[in-house]
C-alpha positions as a printed Julia matrix, in Angstrom:
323×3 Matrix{Float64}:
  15.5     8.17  -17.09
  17.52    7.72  -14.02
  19.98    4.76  -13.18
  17.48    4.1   -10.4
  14.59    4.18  -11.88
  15.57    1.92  -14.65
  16.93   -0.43  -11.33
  13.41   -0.06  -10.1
  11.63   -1.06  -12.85
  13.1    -4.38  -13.21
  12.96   -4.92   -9.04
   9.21   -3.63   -8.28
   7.15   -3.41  -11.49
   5.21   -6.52  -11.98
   1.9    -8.59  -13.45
  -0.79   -9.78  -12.04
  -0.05  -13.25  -12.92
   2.88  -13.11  -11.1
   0.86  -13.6    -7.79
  -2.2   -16.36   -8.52
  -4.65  -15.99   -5.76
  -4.24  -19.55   -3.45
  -0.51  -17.74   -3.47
  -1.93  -14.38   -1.94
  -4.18  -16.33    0.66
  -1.36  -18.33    1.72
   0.6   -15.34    2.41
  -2.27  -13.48    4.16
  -2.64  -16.43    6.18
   1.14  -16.55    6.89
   1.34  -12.83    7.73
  -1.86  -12.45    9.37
  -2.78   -8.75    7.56
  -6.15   -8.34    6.91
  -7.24   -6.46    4.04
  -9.9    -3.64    3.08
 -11.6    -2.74   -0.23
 -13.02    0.61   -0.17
 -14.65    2.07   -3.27
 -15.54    6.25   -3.25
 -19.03    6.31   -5.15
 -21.13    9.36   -6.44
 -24.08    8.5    -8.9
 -22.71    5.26  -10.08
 -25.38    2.99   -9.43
 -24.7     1.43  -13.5
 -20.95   -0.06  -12.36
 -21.18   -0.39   -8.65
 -23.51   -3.08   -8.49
 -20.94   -5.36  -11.14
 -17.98   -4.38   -9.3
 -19.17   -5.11   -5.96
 -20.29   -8.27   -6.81
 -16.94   -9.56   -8.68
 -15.03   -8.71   -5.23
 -17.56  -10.72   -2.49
 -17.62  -13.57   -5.13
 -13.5   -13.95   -6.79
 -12.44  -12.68   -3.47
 -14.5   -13.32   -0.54
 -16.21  -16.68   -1.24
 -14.43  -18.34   -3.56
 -11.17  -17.18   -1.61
 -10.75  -15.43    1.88
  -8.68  -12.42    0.2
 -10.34   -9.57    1.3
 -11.93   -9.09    4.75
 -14.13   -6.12    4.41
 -15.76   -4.33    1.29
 -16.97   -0.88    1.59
 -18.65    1.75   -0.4
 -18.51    5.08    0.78
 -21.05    7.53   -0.69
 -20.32   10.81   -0.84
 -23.9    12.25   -1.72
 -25.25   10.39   -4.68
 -28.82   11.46   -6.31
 -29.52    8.0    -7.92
 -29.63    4.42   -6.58
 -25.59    4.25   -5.96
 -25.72    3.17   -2.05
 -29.24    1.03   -2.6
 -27.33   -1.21   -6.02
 -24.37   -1.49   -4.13
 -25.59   -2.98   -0.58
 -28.08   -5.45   -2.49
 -24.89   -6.77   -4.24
 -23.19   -7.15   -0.55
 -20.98   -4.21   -0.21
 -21.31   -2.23    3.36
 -22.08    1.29    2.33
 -21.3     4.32    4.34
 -22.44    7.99    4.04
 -19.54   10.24    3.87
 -21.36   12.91    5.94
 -21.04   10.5     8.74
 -18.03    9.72    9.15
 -16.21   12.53   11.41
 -19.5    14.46   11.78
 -17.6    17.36   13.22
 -16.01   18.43   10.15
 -18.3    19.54    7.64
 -17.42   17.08    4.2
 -15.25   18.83    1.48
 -16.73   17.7    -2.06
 -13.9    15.76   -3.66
 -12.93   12.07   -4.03
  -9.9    12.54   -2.06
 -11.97   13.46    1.06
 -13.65   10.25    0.73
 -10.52    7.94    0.61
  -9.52   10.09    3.75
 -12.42    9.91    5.9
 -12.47    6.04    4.68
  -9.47    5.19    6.9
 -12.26    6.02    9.37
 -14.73    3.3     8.89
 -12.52    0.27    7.52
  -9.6    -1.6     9.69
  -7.8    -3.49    7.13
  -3.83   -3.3     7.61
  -3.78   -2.83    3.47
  -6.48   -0.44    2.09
  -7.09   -0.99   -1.75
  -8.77    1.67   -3.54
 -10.64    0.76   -6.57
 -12.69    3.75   -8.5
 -16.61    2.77   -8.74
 -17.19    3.91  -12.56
 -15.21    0.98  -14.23
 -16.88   -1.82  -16.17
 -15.86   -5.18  -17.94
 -13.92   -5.33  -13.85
 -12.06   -8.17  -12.85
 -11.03   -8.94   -9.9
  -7.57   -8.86  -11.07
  -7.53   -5.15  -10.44
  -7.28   -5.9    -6.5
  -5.06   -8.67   -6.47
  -2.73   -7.56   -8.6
  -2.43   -4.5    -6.16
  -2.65   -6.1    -2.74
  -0.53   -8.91   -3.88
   2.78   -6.95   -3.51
   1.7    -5.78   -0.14
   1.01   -9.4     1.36
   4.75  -10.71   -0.32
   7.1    -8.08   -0.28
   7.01   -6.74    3.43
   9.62   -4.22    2.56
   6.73   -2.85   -0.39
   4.08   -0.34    1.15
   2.06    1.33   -1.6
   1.27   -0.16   -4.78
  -0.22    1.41   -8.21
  -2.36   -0.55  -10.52
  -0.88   -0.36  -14.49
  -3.3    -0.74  -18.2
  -4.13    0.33  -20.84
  -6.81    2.53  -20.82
  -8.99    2.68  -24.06
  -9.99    5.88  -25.84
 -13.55    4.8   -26.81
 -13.78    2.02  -28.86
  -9.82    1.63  -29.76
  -9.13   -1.88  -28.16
  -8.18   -3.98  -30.71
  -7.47   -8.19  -30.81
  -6.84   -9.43  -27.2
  -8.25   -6.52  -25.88
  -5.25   -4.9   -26.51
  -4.94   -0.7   -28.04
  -5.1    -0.46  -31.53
  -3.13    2.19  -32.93
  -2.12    3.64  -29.94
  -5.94    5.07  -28.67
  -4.53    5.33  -25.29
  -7.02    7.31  -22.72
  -5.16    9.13  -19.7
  -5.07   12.66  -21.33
  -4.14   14.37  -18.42
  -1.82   12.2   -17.11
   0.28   12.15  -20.76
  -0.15   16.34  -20.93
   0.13   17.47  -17.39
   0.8    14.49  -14.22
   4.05   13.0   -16.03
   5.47   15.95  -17.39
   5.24   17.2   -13.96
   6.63   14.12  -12.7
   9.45   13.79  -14.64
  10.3    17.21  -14.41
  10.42   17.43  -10.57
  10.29   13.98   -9.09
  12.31   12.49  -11.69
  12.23    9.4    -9.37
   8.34    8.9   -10.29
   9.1     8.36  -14.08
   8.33    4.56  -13.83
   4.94    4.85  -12.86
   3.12    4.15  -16.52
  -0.31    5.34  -14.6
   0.47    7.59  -12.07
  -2.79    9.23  -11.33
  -4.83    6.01  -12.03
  -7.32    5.16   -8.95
  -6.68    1.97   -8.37
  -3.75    1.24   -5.61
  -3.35   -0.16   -2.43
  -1.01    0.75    0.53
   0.11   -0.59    4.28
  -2.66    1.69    6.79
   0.33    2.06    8.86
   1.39    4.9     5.69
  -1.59    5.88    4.7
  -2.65    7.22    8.11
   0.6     9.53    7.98
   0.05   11.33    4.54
  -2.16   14.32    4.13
  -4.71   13.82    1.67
  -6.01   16.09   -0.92
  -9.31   16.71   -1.15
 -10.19   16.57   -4.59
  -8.67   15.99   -8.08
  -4.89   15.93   -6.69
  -5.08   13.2    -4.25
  -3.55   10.63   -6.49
  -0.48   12.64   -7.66
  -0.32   14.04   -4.18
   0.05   10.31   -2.05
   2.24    9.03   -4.15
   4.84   12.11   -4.0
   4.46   12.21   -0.3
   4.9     8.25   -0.08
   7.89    8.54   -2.33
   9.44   10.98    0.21
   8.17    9.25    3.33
   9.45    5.48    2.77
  11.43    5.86   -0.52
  11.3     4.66   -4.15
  12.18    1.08   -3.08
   8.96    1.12   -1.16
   7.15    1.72   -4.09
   5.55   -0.45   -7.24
   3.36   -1.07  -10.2
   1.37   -4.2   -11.48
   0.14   -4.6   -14.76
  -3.71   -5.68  -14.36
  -4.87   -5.32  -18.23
  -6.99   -2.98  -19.78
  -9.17   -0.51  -17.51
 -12.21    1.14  -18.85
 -14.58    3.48  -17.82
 -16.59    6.57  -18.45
 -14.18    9.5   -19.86
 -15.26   12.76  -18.77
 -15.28   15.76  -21.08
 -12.38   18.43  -22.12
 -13.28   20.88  -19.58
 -13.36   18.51  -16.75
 -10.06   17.29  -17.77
  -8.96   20.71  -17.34
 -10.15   21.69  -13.91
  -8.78   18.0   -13.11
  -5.22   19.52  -14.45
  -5.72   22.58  -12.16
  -6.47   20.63   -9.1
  -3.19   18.42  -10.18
  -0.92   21.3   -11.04
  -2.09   23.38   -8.05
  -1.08   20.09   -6.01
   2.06   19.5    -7.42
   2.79   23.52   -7.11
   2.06   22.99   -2.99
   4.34   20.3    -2.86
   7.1    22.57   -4.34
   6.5    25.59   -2.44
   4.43   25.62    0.52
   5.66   29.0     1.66
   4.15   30.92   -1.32
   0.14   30.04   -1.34
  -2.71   31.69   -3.31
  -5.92   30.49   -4.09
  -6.22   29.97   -7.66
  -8.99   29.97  -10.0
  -9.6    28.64  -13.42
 -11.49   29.98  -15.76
 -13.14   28.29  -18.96
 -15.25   29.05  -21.88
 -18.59   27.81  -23.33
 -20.26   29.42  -26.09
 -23.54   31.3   -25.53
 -25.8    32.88  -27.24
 -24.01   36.03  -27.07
 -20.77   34.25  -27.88
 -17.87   32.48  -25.53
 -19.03   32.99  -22.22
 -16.92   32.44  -19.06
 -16.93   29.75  -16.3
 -14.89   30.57  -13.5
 -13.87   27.62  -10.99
 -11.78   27.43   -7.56
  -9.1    25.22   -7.87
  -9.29   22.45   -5.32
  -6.3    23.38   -2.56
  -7.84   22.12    0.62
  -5.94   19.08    2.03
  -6.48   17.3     5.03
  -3.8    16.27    8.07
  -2.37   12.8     8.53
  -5.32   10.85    9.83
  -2.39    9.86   12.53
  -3.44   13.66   13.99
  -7.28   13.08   14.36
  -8.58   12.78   17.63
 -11.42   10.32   16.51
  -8.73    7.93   14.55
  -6.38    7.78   17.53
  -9.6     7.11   20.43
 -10.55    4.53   18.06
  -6.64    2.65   18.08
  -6.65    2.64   21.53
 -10.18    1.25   22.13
């Protein structure tokens, strides 16, 4: 690991408890930021409801934290958007935000056209499929944000439970750690060619938080490869100093299968591969198996490659700045 990295560790990797929340209101009322929660949804109507519902009451009632909550649903067949506004999130279609430009599926469309429809100064992103949630997962990532002023994106750190492998204290047992694709493809890639990213213990995790004022100058990708892809692009727009981790506890949620994981590896390699070489660009697919009746059958996918332009460079974002 580098000299720096080891220096950066020890400066900008913290815990949750390090910031209790009268601390964070005092500095939000101090620095007068005001903060958004926006959660991408598609069919999660089972953890929405819980996690919606922990944020208004930890961290709008009991506490002024967070100013607005939203849920932005990008096309869910079950009772996501209905569960969610009952528990007193503000929900927003994706397809109508920026009407103009037909929606890309992907979750990294969503957090993009969410910069849209929300006005905070710090935008927290928390995933909509995790349960046992605390609100711990959005102080812990805001906090840095409202007390380090020279701090402008911020990852959430866990443990992440294979199953049923958390053991006494809620802790891993035996080392069940989930992530599989961030241990076999994200931090190899990392460490290999943004050796400077080796600190970050969950680097394509979906809950983190950043200043607007950087978020609405990074491209986004649309699908799969938006986490990897903001933080690289943060990392070489405001630096490594810029950058940190809290630890939050244990995150769980619903694991997705092996051949997900792998077009979820595609979508992150292919994103890495455009931030290495932009000049040479081919549309790649991936191609799996699934047995048949007549044997191993192929499945042939396109990679996710589409990104979209610093939100900076939309017409609509810009009108609405000056209005």
């Amino acid at each position: 690991m580098l000299e720096e990295v080891e220096r950066w560790l020890s400066r900008r990797s913290w815990s949750v408890a390090d910031r209790p929340p009268h601390q964070l209101t005092a500095a939000k009322r101090a620095g007068g930021a005001s903060v958004s929660v926006v959660l991408p949804a598609l069919d999660e109507e089972e953890t929405v409801g819980e996690i919606v519902a922990e944020i208004r009451r930890e961290l709008m009632e009991k506490v002024p934290l967070v100013d607005e909550l939203v849920v932005v649903d990008s096309g869910s067949a079950d009772r996501t958007a209905e569960v969610a506004a009952a528990a007193g999130a503000r929900v927003v279609r994706r397809d109508d935000i920026l009407p103009r430009l037909p929606a890309l599926p992907g979750k990294g469309e969503v957090l993009w056209r969410s910069l849209l429809v929300t006005g905070g100064d710090i935008v927290a992103f928390v995933d909509a499929d995790l349960k046992e949630f605390s609100a711990d997962f959005v102080t812990g990532i805001v906090g840095p944000l409202l007390t380090e002023p020279d701090v402008h994106f911020v990852k959430a750190m866990y443990d992440r439970p294979l199953g049923a492998a958390a053991g006494r204290g809620g802790r891993l047992a035996g080392g069940e750690q989930g992530g599989r694709v961030t241990e076999l493809m994200a931090r190899p890639l990392l460490n290999m060619h943004w050796p400077q990213l080796a600190g970050f213990v969950q680097p394509l995790g979906g809950e983190y938080a950043a200043r607007r004022s950087l978020l609405e100058r990074l491209p986004f990708p649309v699908g799969y490869g938006v986490e990897v892809g903001l933080l690289v692009d943060a990392l070489h727009t405001v630096g490594l100093d810029a950058l940190a981790q809290v630890d939050v506890g244990v995150r769980r949620h619903r694991h997705q299968d092996g051949q997900a994981l792998g077009r979820m590896a595609a979508a992150i390699y292919r994103t890495a591969q455009l931030r290495l070489a932009r000049a040479h660009l081919v549309r790649p697919e991936l191609t799996q198996f699934v047995r048949g009746e007549d044997g191993f059958e192929p499945r042939t996918y396109a990679v996710d490659t589409e990104e979209r332009p610093p939100m900076a460079e939309v017409a609509e974002y810009a009108a609405r700045r000056v209005a």
